[in-house]
C-alpha positions as CSV (number, residue, x, y, z in Angstrom):
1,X,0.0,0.0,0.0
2,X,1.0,3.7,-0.5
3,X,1.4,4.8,2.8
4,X,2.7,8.5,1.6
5,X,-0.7,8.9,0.1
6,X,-2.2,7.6,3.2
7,X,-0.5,10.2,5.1
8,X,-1.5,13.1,2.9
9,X,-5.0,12.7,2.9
10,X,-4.7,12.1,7.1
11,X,-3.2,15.3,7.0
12,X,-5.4,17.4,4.8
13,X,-8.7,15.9,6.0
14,X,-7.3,16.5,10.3
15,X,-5.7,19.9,9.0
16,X,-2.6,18.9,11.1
17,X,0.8,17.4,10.4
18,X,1.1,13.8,10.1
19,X,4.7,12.3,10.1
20,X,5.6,8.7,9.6
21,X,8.3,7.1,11.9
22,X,9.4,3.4,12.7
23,X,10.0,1.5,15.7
24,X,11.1,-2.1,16.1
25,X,8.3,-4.7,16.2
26,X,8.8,-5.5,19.6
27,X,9.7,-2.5,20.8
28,X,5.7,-1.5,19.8
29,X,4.2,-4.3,21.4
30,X,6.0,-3.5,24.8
31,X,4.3,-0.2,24.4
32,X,1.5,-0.9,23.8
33,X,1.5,-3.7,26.6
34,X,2.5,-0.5,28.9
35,X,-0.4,1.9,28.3
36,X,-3.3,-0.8,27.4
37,X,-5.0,0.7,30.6
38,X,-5.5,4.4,29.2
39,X,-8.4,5.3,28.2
40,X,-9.0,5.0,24.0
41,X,-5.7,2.7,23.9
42,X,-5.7,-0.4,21.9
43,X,-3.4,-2.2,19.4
44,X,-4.2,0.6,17.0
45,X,-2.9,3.6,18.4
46,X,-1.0,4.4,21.6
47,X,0.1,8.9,23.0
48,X,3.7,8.6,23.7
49,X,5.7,12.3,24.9
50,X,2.8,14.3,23.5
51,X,2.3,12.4,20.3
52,X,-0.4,10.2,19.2
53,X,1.0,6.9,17.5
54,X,-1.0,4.6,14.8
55,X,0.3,1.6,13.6
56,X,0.0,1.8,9.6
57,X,1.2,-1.8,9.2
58,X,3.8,-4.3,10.2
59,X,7.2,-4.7,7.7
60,X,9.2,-7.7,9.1
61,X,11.0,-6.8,12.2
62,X,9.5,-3.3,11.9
63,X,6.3,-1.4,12.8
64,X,5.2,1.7,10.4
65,X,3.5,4.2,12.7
66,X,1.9,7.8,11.8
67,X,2.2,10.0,14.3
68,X,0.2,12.9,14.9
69,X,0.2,15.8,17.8
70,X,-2.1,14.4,20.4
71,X,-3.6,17.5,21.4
72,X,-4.4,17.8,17.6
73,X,-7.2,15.1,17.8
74,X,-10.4,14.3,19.6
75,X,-11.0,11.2,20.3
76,X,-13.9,10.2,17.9
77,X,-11.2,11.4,15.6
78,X,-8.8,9.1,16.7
79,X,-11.2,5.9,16.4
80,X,-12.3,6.8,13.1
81,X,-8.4,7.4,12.1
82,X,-8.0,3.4,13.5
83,X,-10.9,2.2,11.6
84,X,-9.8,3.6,8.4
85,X,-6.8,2.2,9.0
86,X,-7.6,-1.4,10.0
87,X,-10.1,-1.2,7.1
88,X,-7.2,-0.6,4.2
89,X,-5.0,-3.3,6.1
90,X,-7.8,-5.5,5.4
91,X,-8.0,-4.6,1.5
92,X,-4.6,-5.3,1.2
93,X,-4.9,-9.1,2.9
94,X,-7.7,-10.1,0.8
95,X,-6.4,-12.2,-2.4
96,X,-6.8,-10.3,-5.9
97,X,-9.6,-10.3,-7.9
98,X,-9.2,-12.5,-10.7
99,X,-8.5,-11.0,-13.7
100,X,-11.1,-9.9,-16.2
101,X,-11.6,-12.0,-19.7
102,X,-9.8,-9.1,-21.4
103,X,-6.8,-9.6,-19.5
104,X,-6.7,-13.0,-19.1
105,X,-6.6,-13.1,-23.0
106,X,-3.9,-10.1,-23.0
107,X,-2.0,-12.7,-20.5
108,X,-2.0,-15.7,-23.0
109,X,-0.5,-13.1,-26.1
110,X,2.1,-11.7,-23.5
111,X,3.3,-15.8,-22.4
112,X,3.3,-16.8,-25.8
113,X,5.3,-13.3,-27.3
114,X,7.9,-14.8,-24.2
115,X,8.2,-18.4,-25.4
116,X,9.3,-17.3,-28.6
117,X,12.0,-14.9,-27.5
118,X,13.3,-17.6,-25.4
119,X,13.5,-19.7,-27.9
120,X,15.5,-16.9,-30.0
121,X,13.1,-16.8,-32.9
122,X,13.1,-13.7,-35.0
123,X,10.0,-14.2,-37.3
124,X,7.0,-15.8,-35.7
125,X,3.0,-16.5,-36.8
126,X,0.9,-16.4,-33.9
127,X,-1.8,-19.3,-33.6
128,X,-5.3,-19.0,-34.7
129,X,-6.5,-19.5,-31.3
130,X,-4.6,-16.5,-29.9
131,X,-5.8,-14.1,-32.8
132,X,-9.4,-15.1,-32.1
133,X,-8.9,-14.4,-28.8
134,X,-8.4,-10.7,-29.3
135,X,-9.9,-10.7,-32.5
136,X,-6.7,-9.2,-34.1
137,X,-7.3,-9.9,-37.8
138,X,-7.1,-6.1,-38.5
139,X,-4.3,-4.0,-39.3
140,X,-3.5,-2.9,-35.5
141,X,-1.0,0.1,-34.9
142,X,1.7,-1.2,-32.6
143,X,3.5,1.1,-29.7
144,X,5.0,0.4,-26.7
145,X,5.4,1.8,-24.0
146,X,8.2,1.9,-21.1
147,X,7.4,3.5,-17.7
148,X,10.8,5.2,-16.6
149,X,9.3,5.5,-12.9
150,X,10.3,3.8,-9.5
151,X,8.7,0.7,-8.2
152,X,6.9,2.7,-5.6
153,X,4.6,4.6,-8.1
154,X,3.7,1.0,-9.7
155,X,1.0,1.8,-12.7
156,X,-2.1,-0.3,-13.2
157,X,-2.9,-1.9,-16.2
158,X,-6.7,-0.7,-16.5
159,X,-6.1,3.1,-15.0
160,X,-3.9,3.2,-18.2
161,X,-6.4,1.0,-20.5
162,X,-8.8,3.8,-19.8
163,X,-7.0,6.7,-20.4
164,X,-5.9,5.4,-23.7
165,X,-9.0,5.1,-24.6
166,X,-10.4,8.6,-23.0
167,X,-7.2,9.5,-25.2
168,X,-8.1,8.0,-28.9
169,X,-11.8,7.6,-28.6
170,X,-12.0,4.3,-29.2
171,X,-11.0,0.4,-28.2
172,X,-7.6,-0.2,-27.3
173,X,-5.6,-3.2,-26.8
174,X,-3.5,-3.4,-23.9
175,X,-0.6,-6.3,-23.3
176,X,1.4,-6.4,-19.8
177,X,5.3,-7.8,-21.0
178,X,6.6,-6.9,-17.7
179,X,5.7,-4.5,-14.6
180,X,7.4,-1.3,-16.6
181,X,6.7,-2.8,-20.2
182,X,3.1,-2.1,-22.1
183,X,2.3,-3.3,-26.1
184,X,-0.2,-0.6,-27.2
185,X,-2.3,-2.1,-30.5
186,X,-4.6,0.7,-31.9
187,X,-6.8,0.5,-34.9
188,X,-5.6,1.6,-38.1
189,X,-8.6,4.5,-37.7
190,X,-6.7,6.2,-35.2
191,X,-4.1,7.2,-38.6
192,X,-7.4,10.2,-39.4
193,X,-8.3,11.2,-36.1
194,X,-7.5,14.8,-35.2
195,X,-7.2,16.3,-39.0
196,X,-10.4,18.6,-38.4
197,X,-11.0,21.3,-41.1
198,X,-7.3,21.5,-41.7
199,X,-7.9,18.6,-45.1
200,X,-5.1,20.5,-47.2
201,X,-2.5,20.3,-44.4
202,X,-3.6,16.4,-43.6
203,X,-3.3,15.8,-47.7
204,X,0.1,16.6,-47.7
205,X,1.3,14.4,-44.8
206,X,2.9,11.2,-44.9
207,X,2.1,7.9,-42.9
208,X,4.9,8.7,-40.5
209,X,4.1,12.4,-40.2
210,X,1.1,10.9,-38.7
211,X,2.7,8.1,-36.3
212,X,4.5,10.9,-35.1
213,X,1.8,13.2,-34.6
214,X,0.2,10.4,-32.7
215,X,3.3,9.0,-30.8
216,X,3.9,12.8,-29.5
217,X,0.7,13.6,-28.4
218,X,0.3,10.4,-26.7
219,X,3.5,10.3,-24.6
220,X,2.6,14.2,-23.3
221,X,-0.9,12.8,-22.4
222,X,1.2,10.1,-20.2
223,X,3.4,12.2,-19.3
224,X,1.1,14.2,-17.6
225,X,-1.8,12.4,-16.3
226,X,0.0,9.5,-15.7
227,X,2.9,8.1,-13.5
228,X,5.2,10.7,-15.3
229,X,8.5,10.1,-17.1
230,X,8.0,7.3,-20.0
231,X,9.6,6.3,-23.4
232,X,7.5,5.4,-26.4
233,X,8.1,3.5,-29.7
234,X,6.0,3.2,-32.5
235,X,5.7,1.0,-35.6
236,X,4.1,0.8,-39.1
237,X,0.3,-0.5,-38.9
238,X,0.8,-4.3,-39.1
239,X,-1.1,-7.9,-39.0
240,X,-0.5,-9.0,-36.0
241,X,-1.3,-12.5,-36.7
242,X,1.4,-12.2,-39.0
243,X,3.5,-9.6,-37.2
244,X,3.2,-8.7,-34.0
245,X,6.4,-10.7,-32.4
246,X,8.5,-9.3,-34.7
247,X,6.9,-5.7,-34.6
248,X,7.3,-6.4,-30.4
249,X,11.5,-6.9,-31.3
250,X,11.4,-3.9,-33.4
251,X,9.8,-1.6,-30.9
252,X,12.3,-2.4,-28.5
253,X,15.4,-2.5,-30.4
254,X,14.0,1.2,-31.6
255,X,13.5,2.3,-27.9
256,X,16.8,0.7,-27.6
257,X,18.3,2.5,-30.2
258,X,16.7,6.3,-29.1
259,X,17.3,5.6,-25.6
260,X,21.3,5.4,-26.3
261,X,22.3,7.7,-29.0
262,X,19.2,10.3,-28.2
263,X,19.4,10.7,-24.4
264,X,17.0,13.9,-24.1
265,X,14.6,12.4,-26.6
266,X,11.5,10.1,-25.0
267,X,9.8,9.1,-28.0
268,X,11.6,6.8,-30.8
269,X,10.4,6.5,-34.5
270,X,12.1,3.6,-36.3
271,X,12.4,5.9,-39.9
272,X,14.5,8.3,-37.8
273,X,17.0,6.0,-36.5
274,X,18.2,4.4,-39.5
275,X,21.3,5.7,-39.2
276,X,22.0,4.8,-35.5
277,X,20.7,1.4,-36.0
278,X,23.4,1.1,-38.5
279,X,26.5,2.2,-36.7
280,X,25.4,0.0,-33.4
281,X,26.1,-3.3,-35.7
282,X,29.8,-2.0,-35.8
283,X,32.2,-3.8,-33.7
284,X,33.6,-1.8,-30.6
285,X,37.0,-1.8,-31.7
286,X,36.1,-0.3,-35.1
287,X,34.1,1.8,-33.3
288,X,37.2,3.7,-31.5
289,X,39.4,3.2,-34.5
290,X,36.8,5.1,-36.7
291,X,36.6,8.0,-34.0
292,X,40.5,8.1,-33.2
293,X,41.1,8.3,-37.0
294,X,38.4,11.2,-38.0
295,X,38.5,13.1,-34.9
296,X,42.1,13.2,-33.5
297,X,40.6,15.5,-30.0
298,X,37.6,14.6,-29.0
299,X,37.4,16.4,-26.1
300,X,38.4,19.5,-28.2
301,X,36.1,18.8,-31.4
302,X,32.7,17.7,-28.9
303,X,32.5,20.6,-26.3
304,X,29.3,20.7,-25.6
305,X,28.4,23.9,-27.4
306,X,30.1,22.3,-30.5
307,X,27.6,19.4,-30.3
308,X,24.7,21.1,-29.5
309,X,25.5,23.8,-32.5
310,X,26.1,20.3,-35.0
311,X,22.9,18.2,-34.1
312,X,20.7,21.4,-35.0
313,X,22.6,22.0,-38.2
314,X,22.1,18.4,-39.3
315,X,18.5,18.7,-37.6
316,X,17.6,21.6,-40.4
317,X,19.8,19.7,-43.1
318,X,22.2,22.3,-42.5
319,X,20.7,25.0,-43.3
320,X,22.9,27.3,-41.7
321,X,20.1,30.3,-41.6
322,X,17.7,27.9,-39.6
323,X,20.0,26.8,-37.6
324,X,21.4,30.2,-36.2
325,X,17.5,31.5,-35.6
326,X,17.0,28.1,-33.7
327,X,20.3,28.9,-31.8
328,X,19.3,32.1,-31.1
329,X,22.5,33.2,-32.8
330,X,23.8,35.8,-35.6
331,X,24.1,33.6,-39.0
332,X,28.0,35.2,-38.6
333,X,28.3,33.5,-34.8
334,X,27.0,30.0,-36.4
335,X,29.6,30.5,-39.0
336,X,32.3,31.3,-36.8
337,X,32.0,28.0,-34.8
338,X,31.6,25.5,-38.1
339,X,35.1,27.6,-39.3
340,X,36.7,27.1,-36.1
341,X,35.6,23.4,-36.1
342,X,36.8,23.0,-39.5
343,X,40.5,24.6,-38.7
344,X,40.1,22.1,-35.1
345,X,39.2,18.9,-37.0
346,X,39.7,19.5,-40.3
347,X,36.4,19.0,-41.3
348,X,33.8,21.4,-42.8
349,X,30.3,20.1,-41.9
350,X,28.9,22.4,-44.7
351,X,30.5,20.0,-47.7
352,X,27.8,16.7,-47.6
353,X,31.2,13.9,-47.0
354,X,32.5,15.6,-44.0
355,X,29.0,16.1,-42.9
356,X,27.8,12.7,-42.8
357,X,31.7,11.7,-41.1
358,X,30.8,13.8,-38.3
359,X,27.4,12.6,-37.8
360,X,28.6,9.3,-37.6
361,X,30.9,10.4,-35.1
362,X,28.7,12.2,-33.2
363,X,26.4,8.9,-32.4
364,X,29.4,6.5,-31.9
365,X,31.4,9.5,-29.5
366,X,28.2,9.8,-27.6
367,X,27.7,6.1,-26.7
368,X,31.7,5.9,-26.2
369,X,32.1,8.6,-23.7
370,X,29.7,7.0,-21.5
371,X,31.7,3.3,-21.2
């Protein structure tokens, strides 16, 4: 149980300060042994030097207590403060509900997506029974989703079925791979959601303009109704009775891929990291060779105002206007730092064989520096 949240409502709903402390198990019982003959006193909740103790719950050896000013608290407000609290105790001891049909289904694709990575396929048809199952005979749009949050603020599978749904208007399938790890399928429908009265400006867009329209806005929605920091990946619209394991290993080899040479970024687009995907097949050791040969001072060519300056130049195809009003910069400042680049490295990212040598360098120098 969330015992933080526990607190916080204590505390707003007595309008007083509620702190939690610990005591040894023992150490608990003796005192509670010791004032059993005060009036109000009980295993619940014992007043110790002014303050009014409740046991929140027992953690091995250990006794989680809330404590509260005594004088703070009548004492109908103390009983009600120990029934509340022996009633969640309760909730937690009482075995889960079983799972609904949906997620038992979502259970079965999600053991049998397992067995075939442990048996190191790559390419995998899933069985008529399982597509039935889910009725995925559709084209599906696959994401998925990593929560990059501590085990304490644990998500639950159908507070985030629902706000998918809230999100896209419509049914969403939802796969658990691990406690952190969500497969997203979304009808193909979603593609022409959101286009409105702006048809010209939809026309002109391509499929992945639209993935990407949907992958961002998603991950802010997370972001900020959910647990907070995630990462998503999405893919191509697919079969899944044809696709979907090896659409699963290509959404996470693209979060993967993002998550290394993009640290900043949270969402990760295959068609963007084509490039990247490339250079991490490269061996290590040609990996430093390639770097110590192009760049002879790394430290000296990749300040960090030097690499900030490059990935925005090769963001706008380096247009060097763009890039100095995106900088904030005079187009003679931008200049100045690709000429002094060029007379440190000797290369001059403006001429389109030096340009793509320093990108590569860029991605292997920023997965190197971090070994």
């Amino acid at each position: 149980m969330d015992w933080e949240q526990v607190r916080e409502q204590l505390e707003a709903i007595l309008n007083t300060p509620v702190q939690t402390t610990r005591w040894a198990w023992e150490a608990w019982r003796r005192e509670v042994k010791k004032h059993e003959a005060e009036p109000g006193a009980g295993d619940g909740s014992l007043i110790r030097e002014g303050r009014l103790l409740f046991l929140a719950q027992k953690e091995g050896q250990d006794a989680l207590l809330l404590a509260i000013q005594a004088d703070a608290v009548s004492p109908v407000e103390r009983r009600l403060v120990e029934l509340t609290l022996e009633s969640r105790k309760t909730q937690d001891k009482k075995p889960p509900a079983l799972a609904n049909e949906e997620e038992r289904k979502a259970g079965m694709v999600r053991d049998w997506l397992r067995t075939q990575q442990e048996l190191g396929l790559t390419q995998a048809e899933m069985p008529d029974a399982l597509v039935s199952q889910l009725s995925l005979y559709s084209k599906k749009i696959p994401l998925l989703l990593y929560g990059d949050y501590t085990t304490s603020r644990r998500a639950h599978d159908r507070e985030l079925k629902k706000l998918l749904e809230s999100f896209f208007d419509a049914d969403m399938t939802l796969i658990p791979l691990t406690d952190k790890e969500w497969l997203i399928l979304g009808s193909e429908k979603i593609l022409s959601m959101d286009t409105g009265d702006d048809k010209e400006d939809s026309d002109g867009e391509t499929l992945e303009d639209r993935l990407a329209a949907i992958g961002h806005g998603l991950h802010e929605m997370l972001e900020n109704e959910w647990v907070g920091e995630c990462h998503l990946a999405i893919h191509y619209p697919i079969l899944p009775a044809k696709s979907l394991y090896a659409a699963v290993l290509q959404l996470r080899e693209t979060m993967m891929l993002g998550r290394t040479y993009h640290v900043g970024s949270n969402m990760h687009m295959p068609w963007e990291l084509q490039l990247e995907r490339l250079v991490h097949l490269v061996p290590e050791a040609e990996k430093a060779s390639f770097l110590e040969q192009v760049l002879k001072r790394l430290d000296v060519a990749f300040d960090a105002e030097t690499m900030t300056t490059l990935e925005q130049f090769f963001q706008l195809d380096c247009n060097v206007s763009e890039t100095a009003k995106k900088l904030y910069i005079h187009r003679n400042t931008l200049l100045y730092r690709l000429d002094k680049f060029k007379q440190e490295t000797g290369l001059d990212v403006r001429t389109f064989n030096n340009a793509v040598l320093v990108k590569i360098a860029m991605l292997l120098y920023k997965v190197t520096k971090r070994k």
